[in-house]
N, C-alpha and C positions, 0 to 999 in steps of 0.2 A: 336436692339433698334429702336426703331420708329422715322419715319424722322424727326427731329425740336423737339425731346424731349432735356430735358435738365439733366443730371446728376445731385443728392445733394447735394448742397455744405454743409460746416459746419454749416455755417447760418440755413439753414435749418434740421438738425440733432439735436437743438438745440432747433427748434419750440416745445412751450408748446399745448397741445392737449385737447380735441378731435383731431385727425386729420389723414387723409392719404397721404400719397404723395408719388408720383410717378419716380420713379431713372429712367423707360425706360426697353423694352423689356421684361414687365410682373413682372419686381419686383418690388416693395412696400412697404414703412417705413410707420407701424401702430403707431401711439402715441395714447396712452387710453388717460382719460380725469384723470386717477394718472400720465400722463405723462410717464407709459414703454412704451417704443419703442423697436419694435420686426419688422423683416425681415418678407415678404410674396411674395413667387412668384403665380403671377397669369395666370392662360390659359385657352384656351378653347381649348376639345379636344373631335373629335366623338360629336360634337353636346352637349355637356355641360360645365359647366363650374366646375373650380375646384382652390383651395386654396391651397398653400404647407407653411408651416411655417417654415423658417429654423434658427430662434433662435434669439437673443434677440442684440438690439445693442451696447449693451456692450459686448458680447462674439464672436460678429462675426462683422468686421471690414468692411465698406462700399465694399473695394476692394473684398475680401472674398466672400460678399454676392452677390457680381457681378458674379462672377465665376461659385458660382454654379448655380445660375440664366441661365448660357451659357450652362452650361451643363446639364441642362433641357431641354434650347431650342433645343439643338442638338440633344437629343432623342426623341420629340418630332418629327421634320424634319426626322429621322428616322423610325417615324409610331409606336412608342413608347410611352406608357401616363408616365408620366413624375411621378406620381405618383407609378407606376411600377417599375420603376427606380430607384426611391431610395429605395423602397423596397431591389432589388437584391445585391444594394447595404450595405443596412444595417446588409441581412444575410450573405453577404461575412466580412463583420467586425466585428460582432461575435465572440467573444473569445471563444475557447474550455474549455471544465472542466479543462482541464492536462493546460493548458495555465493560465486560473485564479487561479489555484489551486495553481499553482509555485511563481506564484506573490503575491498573499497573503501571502506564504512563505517567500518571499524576503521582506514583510513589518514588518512580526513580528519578523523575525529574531535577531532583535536589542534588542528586547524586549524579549525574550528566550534565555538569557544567555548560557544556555547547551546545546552544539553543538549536545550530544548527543541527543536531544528531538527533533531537527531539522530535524537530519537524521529519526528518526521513524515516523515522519510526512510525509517526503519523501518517507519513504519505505514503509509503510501501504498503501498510496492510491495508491503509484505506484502497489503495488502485486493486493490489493485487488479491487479499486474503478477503477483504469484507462482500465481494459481489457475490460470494458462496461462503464463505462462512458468519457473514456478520451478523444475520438475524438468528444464527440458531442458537440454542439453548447451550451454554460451555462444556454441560453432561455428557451430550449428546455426539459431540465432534468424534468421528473414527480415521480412520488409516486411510480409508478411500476418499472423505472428503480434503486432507491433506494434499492426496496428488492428485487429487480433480484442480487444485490453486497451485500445485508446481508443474506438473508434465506438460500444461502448454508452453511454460516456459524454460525447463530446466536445461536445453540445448540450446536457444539460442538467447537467454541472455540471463546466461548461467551465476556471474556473478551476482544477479538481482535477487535472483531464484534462491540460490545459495541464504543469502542474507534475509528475505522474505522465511525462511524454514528456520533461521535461529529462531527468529524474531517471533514467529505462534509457537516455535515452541517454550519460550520464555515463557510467553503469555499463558499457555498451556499449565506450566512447571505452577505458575502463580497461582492459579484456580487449585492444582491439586491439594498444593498445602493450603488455600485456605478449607480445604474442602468441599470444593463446591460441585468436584468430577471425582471419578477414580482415577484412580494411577491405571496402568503406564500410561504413559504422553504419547499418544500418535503422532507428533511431530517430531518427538527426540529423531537423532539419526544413526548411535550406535546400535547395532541388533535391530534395526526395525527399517528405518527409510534407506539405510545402504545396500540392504537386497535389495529394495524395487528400483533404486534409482544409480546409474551413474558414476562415480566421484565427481565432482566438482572440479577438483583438480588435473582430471583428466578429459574430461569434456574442455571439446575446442571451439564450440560452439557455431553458428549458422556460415557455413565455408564463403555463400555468394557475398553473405554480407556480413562479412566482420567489421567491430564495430571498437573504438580506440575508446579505453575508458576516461567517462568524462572529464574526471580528476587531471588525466594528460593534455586534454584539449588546451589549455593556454598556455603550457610548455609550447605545445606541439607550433601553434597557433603563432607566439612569438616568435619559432624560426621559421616559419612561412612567409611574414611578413618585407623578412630581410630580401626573399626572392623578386626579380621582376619581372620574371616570366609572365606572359601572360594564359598559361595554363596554373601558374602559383593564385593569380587573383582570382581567376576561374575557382579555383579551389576555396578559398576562403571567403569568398561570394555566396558558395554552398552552403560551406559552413555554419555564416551566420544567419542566411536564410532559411536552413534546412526544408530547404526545396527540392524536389528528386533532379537527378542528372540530366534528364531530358528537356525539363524547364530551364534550367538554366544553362546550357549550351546553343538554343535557337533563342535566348535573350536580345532585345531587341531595344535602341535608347527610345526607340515611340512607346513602348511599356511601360516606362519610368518617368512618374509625377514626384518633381523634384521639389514641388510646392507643397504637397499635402505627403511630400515623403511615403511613395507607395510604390508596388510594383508591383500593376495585373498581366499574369499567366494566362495566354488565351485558352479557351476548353481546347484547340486539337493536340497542345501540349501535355495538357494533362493526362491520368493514368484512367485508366475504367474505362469502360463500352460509350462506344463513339456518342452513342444516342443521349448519354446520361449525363457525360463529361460538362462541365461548366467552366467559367472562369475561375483562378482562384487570386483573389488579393492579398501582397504579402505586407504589408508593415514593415519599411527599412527602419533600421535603428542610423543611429548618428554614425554608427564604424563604416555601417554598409555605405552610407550616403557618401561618405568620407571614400573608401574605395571605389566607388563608380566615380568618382573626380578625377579619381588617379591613372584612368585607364585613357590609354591614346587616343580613344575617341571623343575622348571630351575637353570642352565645349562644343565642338566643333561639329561633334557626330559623322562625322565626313571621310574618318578615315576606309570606310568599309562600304559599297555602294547598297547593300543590303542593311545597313544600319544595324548589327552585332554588335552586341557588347565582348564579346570573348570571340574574335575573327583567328579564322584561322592562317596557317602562313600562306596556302592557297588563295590565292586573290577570289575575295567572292565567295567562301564560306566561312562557317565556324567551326570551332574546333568540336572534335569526333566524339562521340559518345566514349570512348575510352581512354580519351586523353587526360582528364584526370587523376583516372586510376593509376594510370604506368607514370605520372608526375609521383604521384604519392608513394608505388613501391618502388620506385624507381630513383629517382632523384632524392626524395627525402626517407628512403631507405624503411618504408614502413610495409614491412613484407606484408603480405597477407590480407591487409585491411580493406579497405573499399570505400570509395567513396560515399557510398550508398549508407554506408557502417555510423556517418557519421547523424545521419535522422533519429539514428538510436541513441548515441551519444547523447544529442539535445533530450529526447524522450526520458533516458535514464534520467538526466538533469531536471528537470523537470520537474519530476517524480519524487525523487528524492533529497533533493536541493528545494527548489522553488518552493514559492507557499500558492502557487496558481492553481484555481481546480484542473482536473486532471481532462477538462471538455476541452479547456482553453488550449492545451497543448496539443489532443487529437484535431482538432479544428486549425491550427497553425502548419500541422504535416499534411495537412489536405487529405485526413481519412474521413471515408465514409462517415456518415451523423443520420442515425437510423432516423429517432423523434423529433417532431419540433420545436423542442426545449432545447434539445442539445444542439441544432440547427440551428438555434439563435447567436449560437458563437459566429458565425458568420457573417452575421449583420448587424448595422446600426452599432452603438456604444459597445458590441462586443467587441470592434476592429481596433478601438483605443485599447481595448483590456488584453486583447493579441500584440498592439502593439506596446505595452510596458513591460508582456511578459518576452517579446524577441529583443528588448532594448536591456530588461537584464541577463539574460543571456546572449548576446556579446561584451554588456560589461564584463561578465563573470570570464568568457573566452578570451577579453584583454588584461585578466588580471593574471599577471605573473605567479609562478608560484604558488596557485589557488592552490592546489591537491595538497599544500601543506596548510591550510583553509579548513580543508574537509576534513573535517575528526571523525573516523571509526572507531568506535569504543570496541574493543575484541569484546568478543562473549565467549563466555567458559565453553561452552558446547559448538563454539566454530573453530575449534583448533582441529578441527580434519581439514580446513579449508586452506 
């Protein structure tokens, strides 16, 4: 502060305006001629001069605006424009997407009754939105990085896709008003994402593998039950192991440790290059265990000289790679869908149902585990954590009625959907 300046007293915070006045050491109380009174630091620097406004004086208290006043000056004294400075500053305060995203959450929480609805909010952007949006700055988010998190998904599991795009752009809508980005929302989808993308409503989604949305699974699942085909328990074998089609048609009762409730997949049944292929162990839940009781070859195992679990009506094989499928559109009348459809099913569930990290469920479907972190689902104490998460998803696929379980809260901005 400059020698023989005088600091503001109240008296003077109080003066009606036009007017400036001067606190010392470059800062300035503006009063308009409406009488706001707004904070200005002023300097000269490199030969110009320059204005900084640091906010209004009712939200920033004389002492306050003294401060950062000093801490201008002092980057200045530094060979810093002070102007630069608060810049760096402002992009180190910056909220990340995963940061506002989480606190938005924590606002409407109150207001979202269904814990469940809470968690698939959590679990969608965490799967889908945060591995590309979450570290970055909420300013910063544009239109491209929006369908860099939907176009791998928006055909084939359109409904997720859909519901993931309300969901940042809520989050989106919430940063604007508090100010933390500009407007428009690159996430909205009138005038902006309906060019680049689709309808939702009109997207049929992946033809080979359609997939029956979660929510219908225990409908579906209770009239399966009643059949006794044994292309029907073929089918719901599937289901609750979400094991691909190939695994579980050449199933075999020497697979199945009825002790330690398991059932290993030898590698030449599994999917990938021969060389790579491994065993994969599935974790039965108590239904599963319960349906392999049920099937004619047990106790006995005798009924098939190949030992089959799912024999075919040909003496000596098992039933066909496609004989699931033609049970499903065929018999239980579900055009279109695939049995394949239903890996997605779980996965959807998973995701937005369960509270399992999302390794635990890529690790279950027997996908690829690049590092050897995520590779530890596969061994040791993660087989118990696979199996609590395949024991509640068959509870969930024997619970009647779940889909009116599942609460989707409509959002304002998903009525094109």
């Amino acid at each position: 502060m400059a020698k023989g300046t005088k600091r503001l007293t109240p008296g003077h915070l109080r003066k009606k305006g036009p007017a400036k006045l001067c606190d010392g050491g470059g800062l300035w109380l503006y009063i308009s001629k409406a009488n706001a009174r707004s904070w200005v630091f002023r300097y000269r620097f490199q030969g110009k001069d320059y204005e900084i406004g640091l906010g209004g004086l009712s939200e920033l208290a004389p002492g306050d605006a003294r401060k950062t006043a000093d801490e201008y000056r002092q980057a200045k004294k530094q060979g810093i424009n002070p102007v630069d400075y608060r810049r760096k500053l402002e992009a180190q305060a910056t909220s990340t997407f995963n940061e506002i995203a989480e606190k938005f959450v924590s606002i409407k929480q109150d207001e979202w009754i269904n814990q469940k609805h809470i968690q698939q909010w959590r679990n969608t952007l965490k799967t889908y939105a945060s591995p590309i949006l979450g570290d970055m700055p909420v300013d910063e988010i544009e239109i491209g990085h929006i369908l860099a998190v939907l176009e791998p998904i928006w055909l084939t599991k359109t409904e997720t896709a859909s519901r993931v795009q309300g969901r940042i752009a809520k989050v989106l809508s919430y940063a604007i008003a508090a100010k933390l980005r500009p407007g428009p929302n690159p996430a909205a989808w009138k005038d902006n994402l309906d060019a680049l993308l689709p309808s939702p409503n009109k997207v049929k989604g992946d033809k080979h593998f359609a997939a029956m949305p979660y929510t219908d699974v225990p409908t579906f699942i209770d009239k399966l039950k009643q059949r006794d085909a044994i292309s029907a328990k073929a089918l719901l074998f599937t289901i609750l192991t979400a094991v691909r089609t190939g695994g579980v048609i050449g199933a075999k009762w020497e697979e199945i440790d009825f002790d330690s409730k398991g059932w290993t997949v030898p590698a030449e049944r599994m999917k990938g290059q021969k060389n790579k292929r491994k065993p994969h162990t599935v974790p039965l839940s108590d239904q599963a265990i319960e349906l392999l009781k049920s099937l004619p070859g047990y106790p006995s195992r005798e009924i098939d000289p190949q030992g089959w679990l799912f024999p075919s009506p040909q003496y000596g094989k098992h039933i066909s790679q496609d004989t699931m499928r033609k049970y499903l559109q065929i018999h239980m009348k579900q055009t279109g869908l695939t049995t394949h459809g239903f890996r997605s099913s779980f996965k959807d569930w998973a995701v937005e149902v369960s509270t399992f990290p999302e390794m635990l469920s890529e690790a279950a479907l027997a996908h690829t585990i690049a590092n050897k972190a995520r590779a530890a689902y596969e061994r040791g104490d993660k087989l118990e954590k696979r199996r609590k998460l395949m024991q509640s998803w068959a509870d969930f696929c024997h619970l009647k009625n779940a889909s009116s379980k599942v609460t989707h809260i409509r959002e304002p901005n998903e009525a094109h959907r």
